[in-house]
C-alpha positions as semicolon CSV with decimal commas, in nm:
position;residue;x (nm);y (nm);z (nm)
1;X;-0,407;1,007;-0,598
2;X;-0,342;1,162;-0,241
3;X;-0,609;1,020;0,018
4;X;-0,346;1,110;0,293
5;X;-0,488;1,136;0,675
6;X;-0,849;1,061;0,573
7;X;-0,842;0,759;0,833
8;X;-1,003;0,510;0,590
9;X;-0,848;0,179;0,829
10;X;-0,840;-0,155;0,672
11;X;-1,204;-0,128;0,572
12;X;-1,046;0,206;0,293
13;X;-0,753;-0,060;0,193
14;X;-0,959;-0,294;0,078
15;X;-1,093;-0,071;-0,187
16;X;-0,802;0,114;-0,241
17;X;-0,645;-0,241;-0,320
18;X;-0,958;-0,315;-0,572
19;X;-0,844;0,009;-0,706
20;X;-0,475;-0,064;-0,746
21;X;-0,612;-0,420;-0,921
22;X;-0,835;-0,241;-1,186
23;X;-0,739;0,096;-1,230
24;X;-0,472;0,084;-1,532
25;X;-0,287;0,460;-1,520
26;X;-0,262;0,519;-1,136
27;X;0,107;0,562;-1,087
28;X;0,112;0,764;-0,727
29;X;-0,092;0,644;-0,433
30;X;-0,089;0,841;-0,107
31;X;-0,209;0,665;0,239
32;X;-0,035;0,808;0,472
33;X;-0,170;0,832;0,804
34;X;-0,498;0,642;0,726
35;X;-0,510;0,411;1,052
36;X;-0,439;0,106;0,819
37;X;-0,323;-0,241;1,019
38;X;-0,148;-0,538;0,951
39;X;-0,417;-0,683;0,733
40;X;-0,498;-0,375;0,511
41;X;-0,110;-0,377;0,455
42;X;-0,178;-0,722;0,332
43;X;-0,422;-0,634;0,094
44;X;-0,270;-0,384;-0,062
45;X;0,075;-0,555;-0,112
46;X;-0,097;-0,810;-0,245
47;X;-0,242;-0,616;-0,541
48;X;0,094;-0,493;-0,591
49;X;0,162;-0,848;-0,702
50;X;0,000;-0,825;-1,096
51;X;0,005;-0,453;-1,066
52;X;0,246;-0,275;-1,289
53;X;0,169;0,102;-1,329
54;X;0,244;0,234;-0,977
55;X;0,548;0,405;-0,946
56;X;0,520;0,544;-0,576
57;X;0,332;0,413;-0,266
58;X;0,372;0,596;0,083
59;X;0,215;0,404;0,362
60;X;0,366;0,651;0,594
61;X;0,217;0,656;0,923
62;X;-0,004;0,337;0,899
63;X;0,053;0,036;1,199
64;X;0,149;-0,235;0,925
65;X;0,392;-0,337;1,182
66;X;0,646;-0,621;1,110
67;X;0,306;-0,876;0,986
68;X;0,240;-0,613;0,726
69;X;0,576;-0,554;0,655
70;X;0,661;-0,903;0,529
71;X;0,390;-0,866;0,280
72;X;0,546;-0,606;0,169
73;X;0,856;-0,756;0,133
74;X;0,742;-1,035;-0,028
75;X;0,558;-0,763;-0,303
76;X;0,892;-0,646;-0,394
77;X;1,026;-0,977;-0,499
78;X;0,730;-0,997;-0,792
79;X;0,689;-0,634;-0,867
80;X;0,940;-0,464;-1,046
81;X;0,783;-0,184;-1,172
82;X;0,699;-0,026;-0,832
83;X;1,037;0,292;-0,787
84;X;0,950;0,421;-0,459
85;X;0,815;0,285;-0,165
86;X;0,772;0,464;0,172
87;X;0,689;0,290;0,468
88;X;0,824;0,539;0,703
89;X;0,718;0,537;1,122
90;X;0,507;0,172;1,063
91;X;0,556;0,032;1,371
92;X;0,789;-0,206;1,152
């Protein structure tokens, strides 16, 4: 699913992180450059956490900074499933 530059903010992770929780066979999720903060990062790594399908996440782009960032971090310790992760230019 590629939802790249649509600007969608913390507001758009919010769903997209209901999305990651329920949807079963999503294993690519686009967001770059989607205006998404610190606490949309938070949501989203934290739906990582039971989520075992995706395969590639690129935040690229998105002011996580370093808040967001640990949340992310934290993800990777529980989620094992997760391959590639791109968090490329976010403010980290």
């Amino acid at each position: 699913l590629d939802v790249g530059y649509n600007l969608i903010s913390d507001i758009g992770a919010y769903y997209a992180a209901k999305l990651l929780q329920k949807q079963l066979y999503l294993t690519y999720l686009n967001l770059m450059f989607n205006d998404i903060g610190p606490e949309g990062g938070e949501l989203i790594a934290k739906a990582l956490h039971k989520n075992q399908t995706l395969k590639y996440l690129r935040m690229t782009g998105n002011k996580i900074e370093n808040t967001g960032g640990m949340f992310f971090a934290a993800m990777l310790q529980i989620n094992s499933s997760l391959e590639k992760l791109d968090l490329g230019d976010c403010d980290l």
